[in-house]
N, CA, C and O atoms as CSV, one atom per row, in Angstrom:
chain,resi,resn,atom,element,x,y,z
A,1,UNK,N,N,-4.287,-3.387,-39.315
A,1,UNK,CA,C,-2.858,-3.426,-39.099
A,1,UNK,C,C,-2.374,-2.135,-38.467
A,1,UNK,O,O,-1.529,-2.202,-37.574
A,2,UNK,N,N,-2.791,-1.108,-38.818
A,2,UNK,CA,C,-2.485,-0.089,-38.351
A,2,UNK,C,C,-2.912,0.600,-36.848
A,2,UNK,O,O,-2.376,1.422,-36.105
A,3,UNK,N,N,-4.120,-0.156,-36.817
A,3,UNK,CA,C,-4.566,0.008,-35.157
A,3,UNK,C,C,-3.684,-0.820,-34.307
A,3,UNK,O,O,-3.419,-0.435,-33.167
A,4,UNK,N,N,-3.223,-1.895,-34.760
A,4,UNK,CA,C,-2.218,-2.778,-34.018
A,4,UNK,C,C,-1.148,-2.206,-33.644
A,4,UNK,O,O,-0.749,-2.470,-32.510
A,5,UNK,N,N,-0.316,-1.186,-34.549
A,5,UNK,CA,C,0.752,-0.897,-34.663
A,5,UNK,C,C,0.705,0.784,-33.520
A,5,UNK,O,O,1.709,1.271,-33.001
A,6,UNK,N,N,-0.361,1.208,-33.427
A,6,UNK,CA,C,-0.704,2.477,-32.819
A,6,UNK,C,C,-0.762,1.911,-31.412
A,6,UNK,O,O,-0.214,2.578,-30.534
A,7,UNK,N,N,-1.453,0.577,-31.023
A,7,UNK,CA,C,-1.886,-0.043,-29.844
A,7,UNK,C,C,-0.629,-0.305,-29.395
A,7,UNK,O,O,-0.291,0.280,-28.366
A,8,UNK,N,N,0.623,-1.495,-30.235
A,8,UNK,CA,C,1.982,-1.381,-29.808
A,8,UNK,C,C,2.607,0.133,-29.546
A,8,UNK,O,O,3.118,0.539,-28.502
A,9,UNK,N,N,2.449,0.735,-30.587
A,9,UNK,CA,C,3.433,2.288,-29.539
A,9,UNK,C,C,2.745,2.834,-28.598
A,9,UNK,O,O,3.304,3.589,-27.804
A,10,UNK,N,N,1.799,2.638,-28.535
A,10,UNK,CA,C,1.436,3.012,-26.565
A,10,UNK,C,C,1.568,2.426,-25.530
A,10,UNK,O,O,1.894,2.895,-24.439
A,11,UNK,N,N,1.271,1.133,-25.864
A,11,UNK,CA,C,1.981,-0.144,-24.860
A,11,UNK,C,C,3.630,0.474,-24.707
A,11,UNK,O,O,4.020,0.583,-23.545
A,12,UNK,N,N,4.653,0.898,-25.865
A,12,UNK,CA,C,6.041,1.274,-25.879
A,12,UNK,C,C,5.992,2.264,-24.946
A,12,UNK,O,O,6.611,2.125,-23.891
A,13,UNK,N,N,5.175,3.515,-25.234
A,13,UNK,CA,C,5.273,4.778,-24.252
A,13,UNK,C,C,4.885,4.533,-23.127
A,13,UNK,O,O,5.243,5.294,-22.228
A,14,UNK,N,N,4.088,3.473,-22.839
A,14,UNK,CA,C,3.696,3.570,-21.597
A,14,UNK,C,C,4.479,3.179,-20.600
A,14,UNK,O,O,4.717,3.743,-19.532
A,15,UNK,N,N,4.947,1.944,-21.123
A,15,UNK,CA,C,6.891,1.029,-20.457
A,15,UNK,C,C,7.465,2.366,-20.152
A,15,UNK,O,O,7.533,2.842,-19.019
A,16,UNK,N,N,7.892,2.959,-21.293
A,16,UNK,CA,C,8.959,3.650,-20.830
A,16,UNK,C,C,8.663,4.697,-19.867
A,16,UNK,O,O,9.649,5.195,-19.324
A,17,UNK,N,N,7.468,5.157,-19.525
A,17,UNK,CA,C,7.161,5.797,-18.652
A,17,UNK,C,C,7.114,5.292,-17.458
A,17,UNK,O,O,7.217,6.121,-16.553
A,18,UNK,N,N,6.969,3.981,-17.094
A,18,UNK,CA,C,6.739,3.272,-16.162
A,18,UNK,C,C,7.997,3.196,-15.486
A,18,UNK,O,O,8.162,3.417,-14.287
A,19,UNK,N,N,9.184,2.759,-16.602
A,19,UNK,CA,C,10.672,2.954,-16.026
A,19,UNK,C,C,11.137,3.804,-15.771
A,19,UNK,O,O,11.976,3.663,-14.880
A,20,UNK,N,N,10.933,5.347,-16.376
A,20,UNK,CA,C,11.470,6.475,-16.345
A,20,UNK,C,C,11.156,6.719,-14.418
A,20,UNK,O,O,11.968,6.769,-13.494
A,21,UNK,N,N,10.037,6.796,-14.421
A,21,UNK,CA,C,9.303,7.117,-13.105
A,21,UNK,C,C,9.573,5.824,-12.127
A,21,UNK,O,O,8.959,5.994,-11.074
A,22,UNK,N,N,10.421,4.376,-12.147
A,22,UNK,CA,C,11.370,3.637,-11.606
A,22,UNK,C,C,12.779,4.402,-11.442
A,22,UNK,O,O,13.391,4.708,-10.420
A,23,UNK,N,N,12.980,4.536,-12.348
A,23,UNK,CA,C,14.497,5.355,-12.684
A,23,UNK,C,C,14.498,6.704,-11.386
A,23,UNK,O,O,15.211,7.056,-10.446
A,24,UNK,N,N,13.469,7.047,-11.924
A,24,UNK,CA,C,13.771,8.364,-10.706
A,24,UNK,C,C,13.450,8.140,-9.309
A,24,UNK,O,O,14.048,8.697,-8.388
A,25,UNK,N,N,12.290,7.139,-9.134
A,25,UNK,CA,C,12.113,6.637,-7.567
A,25,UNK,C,C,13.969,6.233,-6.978
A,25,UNK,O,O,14.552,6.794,-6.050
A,26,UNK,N,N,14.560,5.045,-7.935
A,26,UNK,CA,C,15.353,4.827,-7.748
A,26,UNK,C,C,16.644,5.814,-7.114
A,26,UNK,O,O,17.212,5.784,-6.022
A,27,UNK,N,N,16.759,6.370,-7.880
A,27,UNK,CA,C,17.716,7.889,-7.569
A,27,UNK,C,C,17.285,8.260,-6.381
A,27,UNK,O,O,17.939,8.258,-5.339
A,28,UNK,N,N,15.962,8.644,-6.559
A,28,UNK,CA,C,16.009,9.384,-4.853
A,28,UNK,C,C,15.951,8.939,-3.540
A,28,UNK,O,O,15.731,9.558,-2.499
A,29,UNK,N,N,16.245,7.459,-3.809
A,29,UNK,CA,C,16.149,7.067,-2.778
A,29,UNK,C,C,17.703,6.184,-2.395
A,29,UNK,O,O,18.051,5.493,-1.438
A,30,UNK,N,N,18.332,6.588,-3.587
A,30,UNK,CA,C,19.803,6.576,-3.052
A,30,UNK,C,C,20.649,7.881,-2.700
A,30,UNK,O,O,21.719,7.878,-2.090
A,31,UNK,N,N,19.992,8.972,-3.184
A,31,UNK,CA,C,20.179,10.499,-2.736
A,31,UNK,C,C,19.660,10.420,-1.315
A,31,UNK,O,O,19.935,11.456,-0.708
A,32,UNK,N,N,19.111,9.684,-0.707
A,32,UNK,CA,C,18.218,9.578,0.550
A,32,UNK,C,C,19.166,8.701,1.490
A,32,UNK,O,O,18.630,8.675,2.597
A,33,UNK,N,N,20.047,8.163,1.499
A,33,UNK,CA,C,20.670,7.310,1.907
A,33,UNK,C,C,22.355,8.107,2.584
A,33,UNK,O,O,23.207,8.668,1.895
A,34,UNK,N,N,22.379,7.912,3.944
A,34,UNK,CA,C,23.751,8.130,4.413
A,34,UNK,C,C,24.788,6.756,4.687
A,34,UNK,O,O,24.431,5.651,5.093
A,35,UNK,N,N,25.959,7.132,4.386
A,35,UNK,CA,C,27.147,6.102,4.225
A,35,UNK,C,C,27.466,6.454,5.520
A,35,UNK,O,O,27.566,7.644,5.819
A,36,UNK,N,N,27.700,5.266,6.610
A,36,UNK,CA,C,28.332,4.919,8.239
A,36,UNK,C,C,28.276,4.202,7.919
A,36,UNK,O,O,27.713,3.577,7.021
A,37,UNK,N,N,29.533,4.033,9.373
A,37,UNK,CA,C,30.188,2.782,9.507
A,37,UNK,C,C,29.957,2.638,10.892
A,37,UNK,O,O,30.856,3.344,11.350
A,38,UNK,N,N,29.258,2.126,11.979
A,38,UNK,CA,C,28.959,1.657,13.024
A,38,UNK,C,C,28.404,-0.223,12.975
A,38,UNK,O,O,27.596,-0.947,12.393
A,39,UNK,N,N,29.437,-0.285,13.972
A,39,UNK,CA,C,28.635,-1.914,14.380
A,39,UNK,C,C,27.811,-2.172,15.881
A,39,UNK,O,O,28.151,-1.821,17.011
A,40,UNK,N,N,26.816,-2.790,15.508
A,40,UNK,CA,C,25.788,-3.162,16.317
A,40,UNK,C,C,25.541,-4.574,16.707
A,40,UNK,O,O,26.408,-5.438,16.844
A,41,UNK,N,N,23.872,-4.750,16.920
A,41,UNK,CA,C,23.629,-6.130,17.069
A,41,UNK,C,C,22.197,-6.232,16.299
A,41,UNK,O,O,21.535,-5.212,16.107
A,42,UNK,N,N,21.831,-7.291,15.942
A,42,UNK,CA,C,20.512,-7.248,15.400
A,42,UNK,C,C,20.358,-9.161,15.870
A,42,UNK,O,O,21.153,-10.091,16.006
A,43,UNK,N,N,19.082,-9.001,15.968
A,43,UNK,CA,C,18.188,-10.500,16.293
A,43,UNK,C,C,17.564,-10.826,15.255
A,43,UNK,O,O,17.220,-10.067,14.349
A,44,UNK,N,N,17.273,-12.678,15.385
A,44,UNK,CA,C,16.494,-12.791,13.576
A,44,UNK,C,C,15.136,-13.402,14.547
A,44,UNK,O,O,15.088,-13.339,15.775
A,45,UNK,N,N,14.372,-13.830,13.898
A,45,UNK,CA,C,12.908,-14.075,13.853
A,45,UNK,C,C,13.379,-15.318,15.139
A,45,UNK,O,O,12.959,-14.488,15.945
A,46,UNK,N,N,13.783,-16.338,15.914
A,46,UNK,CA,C,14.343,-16.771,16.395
A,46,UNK,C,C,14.877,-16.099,18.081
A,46,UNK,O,O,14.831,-16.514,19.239
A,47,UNK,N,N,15.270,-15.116,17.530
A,47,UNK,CA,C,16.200,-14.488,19.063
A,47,UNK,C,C,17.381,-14.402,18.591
A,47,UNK,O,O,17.828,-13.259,18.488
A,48,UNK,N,N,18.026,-15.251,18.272
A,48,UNK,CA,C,19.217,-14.750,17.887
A,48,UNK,C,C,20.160,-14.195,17.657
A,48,UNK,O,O,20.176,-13.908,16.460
A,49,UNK,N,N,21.389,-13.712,18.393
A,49,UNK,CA,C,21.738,-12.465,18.284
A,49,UNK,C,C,23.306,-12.504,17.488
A,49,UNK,O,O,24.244,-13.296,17.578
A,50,UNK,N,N,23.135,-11.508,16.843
A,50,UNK,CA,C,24.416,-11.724,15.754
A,50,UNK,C,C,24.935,-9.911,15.806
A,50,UNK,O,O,24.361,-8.822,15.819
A,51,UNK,N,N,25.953,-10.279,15.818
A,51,UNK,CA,C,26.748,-8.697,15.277
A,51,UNK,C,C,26.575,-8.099,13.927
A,51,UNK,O,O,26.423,-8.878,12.986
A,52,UNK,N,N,26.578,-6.801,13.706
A,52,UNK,CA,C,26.390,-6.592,12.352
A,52,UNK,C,C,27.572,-5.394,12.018
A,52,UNK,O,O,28.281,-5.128,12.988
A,53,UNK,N,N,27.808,-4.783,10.992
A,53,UNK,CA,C,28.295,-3.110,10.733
A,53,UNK,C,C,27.506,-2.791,9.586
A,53,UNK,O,O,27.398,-3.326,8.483
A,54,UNK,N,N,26.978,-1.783,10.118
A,54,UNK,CA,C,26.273,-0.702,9.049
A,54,UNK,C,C,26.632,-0.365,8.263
A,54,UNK,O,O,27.362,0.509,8.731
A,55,UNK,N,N,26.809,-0.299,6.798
A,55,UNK,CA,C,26.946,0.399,6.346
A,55,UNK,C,C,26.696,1.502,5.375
A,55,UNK,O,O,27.602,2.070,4.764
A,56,UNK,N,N,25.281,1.813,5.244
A,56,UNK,CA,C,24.194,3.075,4.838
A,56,UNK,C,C,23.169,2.942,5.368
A,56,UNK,O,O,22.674,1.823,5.499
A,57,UNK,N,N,22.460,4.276,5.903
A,57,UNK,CA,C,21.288,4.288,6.399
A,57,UNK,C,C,20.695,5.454,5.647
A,57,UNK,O,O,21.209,6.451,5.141
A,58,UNK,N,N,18.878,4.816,5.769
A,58,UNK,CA,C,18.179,6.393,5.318
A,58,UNK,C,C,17.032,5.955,6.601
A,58,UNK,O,O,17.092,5.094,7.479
A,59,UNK,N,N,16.135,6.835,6.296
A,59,UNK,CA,C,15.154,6.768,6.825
A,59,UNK,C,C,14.422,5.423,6.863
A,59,UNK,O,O,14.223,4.943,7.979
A,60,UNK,N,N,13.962,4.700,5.697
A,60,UNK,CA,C,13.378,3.876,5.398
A,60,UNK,C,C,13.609,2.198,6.018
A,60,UNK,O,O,12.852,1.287,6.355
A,61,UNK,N,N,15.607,2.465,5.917
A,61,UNK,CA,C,15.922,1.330,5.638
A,61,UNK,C,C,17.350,1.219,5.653
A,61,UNK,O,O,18.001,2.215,5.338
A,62,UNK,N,N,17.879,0.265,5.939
A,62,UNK,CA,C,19.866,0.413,5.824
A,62,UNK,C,C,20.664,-0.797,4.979
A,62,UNK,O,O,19.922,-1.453,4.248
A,63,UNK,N,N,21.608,-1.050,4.982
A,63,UNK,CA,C,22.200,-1.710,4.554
A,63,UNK,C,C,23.403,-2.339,5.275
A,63,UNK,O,O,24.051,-1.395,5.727
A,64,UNK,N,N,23.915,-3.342,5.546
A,64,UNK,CA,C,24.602,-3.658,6.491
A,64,UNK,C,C,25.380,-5.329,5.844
A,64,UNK,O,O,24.981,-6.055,4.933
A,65,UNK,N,N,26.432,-5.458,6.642
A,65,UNK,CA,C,27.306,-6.982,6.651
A,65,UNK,C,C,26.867,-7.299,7.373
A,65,UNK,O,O,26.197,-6.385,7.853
A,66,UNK,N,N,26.712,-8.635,8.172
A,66,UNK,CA,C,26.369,-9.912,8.794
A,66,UNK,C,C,27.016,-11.309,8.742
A,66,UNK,O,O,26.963,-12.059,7.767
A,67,UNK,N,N,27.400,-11.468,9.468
A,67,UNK,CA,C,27.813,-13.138,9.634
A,67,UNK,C,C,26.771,-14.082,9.874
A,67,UNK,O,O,26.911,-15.300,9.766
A,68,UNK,N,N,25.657,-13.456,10.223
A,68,UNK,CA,C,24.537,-14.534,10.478
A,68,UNK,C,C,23.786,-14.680,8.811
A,68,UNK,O,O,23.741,-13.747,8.009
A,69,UNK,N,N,23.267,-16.011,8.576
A,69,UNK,CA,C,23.001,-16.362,7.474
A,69,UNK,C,C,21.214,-15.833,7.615
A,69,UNK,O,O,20.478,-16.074,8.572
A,70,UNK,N,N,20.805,-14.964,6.181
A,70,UNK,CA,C,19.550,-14.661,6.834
A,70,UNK,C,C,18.912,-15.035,4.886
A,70,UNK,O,O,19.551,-15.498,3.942
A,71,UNK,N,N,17.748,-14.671,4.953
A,71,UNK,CA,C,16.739,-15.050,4.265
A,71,UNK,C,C,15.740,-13.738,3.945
A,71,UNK,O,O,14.918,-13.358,4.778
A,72,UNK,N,N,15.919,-13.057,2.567
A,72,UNK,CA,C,14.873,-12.187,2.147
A,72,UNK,C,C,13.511,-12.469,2.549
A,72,UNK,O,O,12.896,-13.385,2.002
A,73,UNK,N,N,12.726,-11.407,3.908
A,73,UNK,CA,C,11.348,-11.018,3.599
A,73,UNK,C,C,11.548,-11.277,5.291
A,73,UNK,O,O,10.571,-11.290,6.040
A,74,UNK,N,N,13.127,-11.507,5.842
A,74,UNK,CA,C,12.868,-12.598,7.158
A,74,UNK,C,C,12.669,-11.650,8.220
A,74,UNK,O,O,13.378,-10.662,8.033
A,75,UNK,N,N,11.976,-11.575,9.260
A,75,UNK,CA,C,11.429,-9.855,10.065
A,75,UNK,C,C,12.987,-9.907,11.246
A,75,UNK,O,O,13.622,-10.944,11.439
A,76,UNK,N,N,13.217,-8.995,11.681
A,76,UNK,CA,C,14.106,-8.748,12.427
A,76,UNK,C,C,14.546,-7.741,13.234
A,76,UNK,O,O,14.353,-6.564,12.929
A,77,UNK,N,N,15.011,-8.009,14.049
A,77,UNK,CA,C,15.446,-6.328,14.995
A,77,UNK,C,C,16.534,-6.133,14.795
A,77,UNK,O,O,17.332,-7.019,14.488
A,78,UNK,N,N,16.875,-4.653,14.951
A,78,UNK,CA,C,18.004,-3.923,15.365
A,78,UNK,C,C,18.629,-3.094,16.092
A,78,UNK,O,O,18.283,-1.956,15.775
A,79,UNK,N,N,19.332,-3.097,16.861
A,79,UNK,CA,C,19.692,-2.044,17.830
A,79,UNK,C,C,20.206,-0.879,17.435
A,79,UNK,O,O,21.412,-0.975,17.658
A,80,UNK,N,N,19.959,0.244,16.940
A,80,UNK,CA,C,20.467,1.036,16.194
A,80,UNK,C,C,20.564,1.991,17.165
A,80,UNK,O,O,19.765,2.034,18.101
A,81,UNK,N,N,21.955,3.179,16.961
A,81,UNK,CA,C,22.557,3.887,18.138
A,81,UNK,C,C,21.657,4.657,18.201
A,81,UNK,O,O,20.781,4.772,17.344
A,82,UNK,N,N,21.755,5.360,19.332
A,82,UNK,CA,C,20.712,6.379,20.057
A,82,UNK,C,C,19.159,6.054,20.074
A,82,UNK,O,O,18.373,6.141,21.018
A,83,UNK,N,N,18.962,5.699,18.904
A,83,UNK,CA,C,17.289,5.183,18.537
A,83,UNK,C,C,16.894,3.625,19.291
A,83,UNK,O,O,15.726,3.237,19.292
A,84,UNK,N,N,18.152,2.699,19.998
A,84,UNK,CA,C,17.493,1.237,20.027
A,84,UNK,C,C,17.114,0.704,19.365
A,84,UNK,O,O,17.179,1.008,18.174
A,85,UNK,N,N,16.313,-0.750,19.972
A,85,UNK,CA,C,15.907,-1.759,19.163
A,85,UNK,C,C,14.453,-1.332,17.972
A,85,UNK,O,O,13.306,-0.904,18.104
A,86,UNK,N,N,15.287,-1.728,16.908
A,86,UNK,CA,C,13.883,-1.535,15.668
A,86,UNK,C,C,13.331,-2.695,14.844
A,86,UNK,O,O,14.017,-3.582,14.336
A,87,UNK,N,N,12.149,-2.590,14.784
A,87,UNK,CA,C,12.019,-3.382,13.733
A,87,UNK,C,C,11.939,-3.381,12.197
A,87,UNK,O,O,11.142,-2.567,11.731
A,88,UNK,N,N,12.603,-4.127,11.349
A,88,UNK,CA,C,12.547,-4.211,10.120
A,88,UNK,C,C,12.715,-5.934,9.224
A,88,UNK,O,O,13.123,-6.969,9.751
A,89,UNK,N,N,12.359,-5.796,8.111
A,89,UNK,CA,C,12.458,-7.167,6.976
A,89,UNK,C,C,13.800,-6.769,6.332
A,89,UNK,O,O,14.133,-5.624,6.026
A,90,UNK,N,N,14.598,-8.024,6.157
A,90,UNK,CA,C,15.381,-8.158,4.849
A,90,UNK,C,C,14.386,-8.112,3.582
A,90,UNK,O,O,13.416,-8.775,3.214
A,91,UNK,N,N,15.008,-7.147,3.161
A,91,UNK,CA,C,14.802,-6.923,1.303
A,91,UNK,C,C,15.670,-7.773,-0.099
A,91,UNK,O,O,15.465,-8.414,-1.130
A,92,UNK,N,N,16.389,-7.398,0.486
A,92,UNK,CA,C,17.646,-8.143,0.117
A,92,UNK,C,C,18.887,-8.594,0.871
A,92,UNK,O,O,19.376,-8.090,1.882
A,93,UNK,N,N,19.382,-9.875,0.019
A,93,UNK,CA,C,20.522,-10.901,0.826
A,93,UNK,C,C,21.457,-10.924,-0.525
A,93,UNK,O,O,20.961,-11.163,-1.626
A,94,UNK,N,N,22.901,-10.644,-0.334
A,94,UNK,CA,C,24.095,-10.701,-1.645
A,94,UNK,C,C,25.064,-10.896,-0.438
A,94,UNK,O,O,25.280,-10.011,0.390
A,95,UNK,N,N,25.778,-12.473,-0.410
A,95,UNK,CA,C,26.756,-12.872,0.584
A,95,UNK,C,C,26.500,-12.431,1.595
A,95,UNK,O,O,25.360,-12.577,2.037
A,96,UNK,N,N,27.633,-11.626,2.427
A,96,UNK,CA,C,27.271,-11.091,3.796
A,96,UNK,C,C,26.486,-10.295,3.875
A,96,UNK,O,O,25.941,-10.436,4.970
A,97,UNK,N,N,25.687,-8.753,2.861
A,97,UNK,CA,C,25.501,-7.821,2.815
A,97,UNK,C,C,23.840,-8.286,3.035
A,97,UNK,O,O,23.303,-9.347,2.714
A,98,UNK,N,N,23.243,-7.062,3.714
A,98,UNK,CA,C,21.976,-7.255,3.846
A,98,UNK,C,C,21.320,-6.094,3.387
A,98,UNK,O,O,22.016,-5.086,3.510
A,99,UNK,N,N,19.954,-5.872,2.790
A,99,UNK,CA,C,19.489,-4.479,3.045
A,99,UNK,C,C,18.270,-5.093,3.491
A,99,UNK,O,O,17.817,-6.216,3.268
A,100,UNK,N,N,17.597,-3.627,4.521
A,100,UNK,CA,C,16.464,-3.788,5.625
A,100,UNK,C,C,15.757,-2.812,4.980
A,100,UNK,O,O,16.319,-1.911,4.357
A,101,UNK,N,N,14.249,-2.944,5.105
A,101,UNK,CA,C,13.707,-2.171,5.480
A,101,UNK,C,C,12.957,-1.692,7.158
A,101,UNK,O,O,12.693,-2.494,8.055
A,102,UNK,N,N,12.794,-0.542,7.192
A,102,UNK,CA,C,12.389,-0.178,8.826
A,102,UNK,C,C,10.571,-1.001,8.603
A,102,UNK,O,O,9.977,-1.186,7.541
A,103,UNK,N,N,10.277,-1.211,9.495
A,103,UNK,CA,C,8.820,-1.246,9.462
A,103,UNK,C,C,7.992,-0.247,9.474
A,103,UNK,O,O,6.952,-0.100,8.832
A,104,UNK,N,N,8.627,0.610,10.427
A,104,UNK,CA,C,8.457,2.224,10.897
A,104,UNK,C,C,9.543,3.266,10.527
A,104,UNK,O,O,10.642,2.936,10.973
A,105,UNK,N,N,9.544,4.528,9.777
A,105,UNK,CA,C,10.352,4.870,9.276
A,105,UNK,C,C,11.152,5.873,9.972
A,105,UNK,O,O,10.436,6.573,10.688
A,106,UNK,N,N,12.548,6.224,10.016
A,106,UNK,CA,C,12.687,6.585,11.587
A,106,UNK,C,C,12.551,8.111,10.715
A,106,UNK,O,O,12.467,8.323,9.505
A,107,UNK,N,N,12.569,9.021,11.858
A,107,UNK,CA,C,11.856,10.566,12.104
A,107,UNK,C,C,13.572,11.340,11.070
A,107,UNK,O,O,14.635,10.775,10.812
A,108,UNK,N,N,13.122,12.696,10.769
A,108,UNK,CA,C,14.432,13.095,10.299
A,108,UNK,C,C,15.232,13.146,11.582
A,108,UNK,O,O,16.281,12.510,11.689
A,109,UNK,N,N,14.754,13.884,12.542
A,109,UNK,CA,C,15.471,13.849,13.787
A,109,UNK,C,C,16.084,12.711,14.379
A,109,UNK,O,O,17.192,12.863,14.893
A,110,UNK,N,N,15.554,11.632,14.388
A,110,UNK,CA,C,16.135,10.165,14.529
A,110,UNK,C,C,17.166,10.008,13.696
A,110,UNK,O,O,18.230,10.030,14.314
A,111,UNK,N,N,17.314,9.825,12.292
A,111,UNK,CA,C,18.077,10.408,11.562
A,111,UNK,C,C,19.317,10.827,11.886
A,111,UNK,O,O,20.351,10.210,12.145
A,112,UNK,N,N,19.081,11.846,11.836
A,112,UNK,CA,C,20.106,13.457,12.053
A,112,UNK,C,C,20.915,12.807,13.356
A,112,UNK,O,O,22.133,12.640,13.302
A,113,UNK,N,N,19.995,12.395,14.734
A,113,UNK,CA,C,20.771,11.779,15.889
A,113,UNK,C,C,21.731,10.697,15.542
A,113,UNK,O,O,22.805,10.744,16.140
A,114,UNK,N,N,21.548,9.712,14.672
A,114,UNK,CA,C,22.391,8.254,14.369
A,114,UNK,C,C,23.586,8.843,13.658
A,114,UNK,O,O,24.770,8.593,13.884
A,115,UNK,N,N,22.956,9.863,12.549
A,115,UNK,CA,C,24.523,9.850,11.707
A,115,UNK,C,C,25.335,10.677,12.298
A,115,UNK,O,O,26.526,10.694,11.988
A,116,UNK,N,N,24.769,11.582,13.343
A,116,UNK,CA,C,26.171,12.763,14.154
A,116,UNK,C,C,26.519,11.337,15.124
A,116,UNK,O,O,27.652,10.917,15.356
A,117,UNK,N,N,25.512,10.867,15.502
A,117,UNK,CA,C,26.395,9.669,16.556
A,117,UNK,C,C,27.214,9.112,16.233
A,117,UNK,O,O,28.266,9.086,16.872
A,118,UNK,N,N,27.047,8.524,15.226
A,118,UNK,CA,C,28.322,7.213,14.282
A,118,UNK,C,C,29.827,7.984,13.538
A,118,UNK,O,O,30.942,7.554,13.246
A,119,UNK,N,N,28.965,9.673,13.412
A,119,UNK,CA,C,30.584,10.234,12.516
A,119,UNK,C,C,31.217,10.953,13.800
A,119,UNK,O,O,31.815,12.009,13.597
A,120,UNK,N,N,31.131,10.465,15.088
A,120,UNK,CA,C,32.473,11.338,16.301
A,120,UNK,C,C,33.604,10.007,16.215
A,120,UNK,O,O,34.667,10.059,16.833
C-alpha cells in the first residue's frame, strides 16, 4: 500500500512539472508576440484569395480575422508587409479569428521590418 501511494505522488510531481514547464512555454510565447493592426491578403489550400487584418504577430506565427471560412491544420499563404507571400497552417479557428503558424520562422530582422511597417 505504501509503495502505491509513493508511486501516486510521483506520478503527482511529475504532472505538475509537466504543467509548470507548459505554463512557462506558454508565457513566453505570448511575451513573444507583437499587437498590429494591418490588413492583407492570404490564400487557402485552393487559391483562394480572401482579405484578412492582423492582429498579433511573433516570429513563429500570428493571429488574425478572416471572412473566409477555414479549417484547423489547413496550409496557407500570406502576404505579409515587407516580407511577402509566406507560408503557414491554421492552429487554431474561434469564429472569424485565426491563429497561424509560419512554416518558416521569420528572422528577428523580418520581424523588426513588419512591426515598424504596420506602426507609421
Amino acid at each position: 500500500m505504501v509503495a502505491w501511494l509513493s508511486d501516486a505522488s510521483a506520478m503527482q510531481k511529475a504532472s505538475a512539472a509537466r504543467l509548470a514547464a507548459h505554463v512557462a512555454q506558454v508565457n513566453r510565447r505570448r511575451a513573444a508576440r507583437q499587437e498590429i493592426h494591418a490588413d492583407t491578403l492570404m490564400t487557402d489550400r485552393e487559391g483562394r484569395l480572401s482579405g484578412v487584418r492582423l492582429l498579433n504577430l511573433s516570429e513563429d506565427g500570428f493571429m488574425a480575422i478572416t471572412d473566409m471560412d477555414q479549417c484547423e491544420r489547413e496550409p496557407i499563404r500570406i502576404d505579409m508587409p515587407i516580407v511577402g507571400w509566406v507560408r503557414a497552417d491554421i492552429v487554431w479557428v474561434l469564429g472569424e479569428r485565426i491563429g497561424a503558424a509560419f512554416r518558416e520562422a521569420l528572422t528577428p530582422l523580418q520581424m523588426g521590418a513588419i512591426v515598424r511597417d504596420v506602426s507609421r
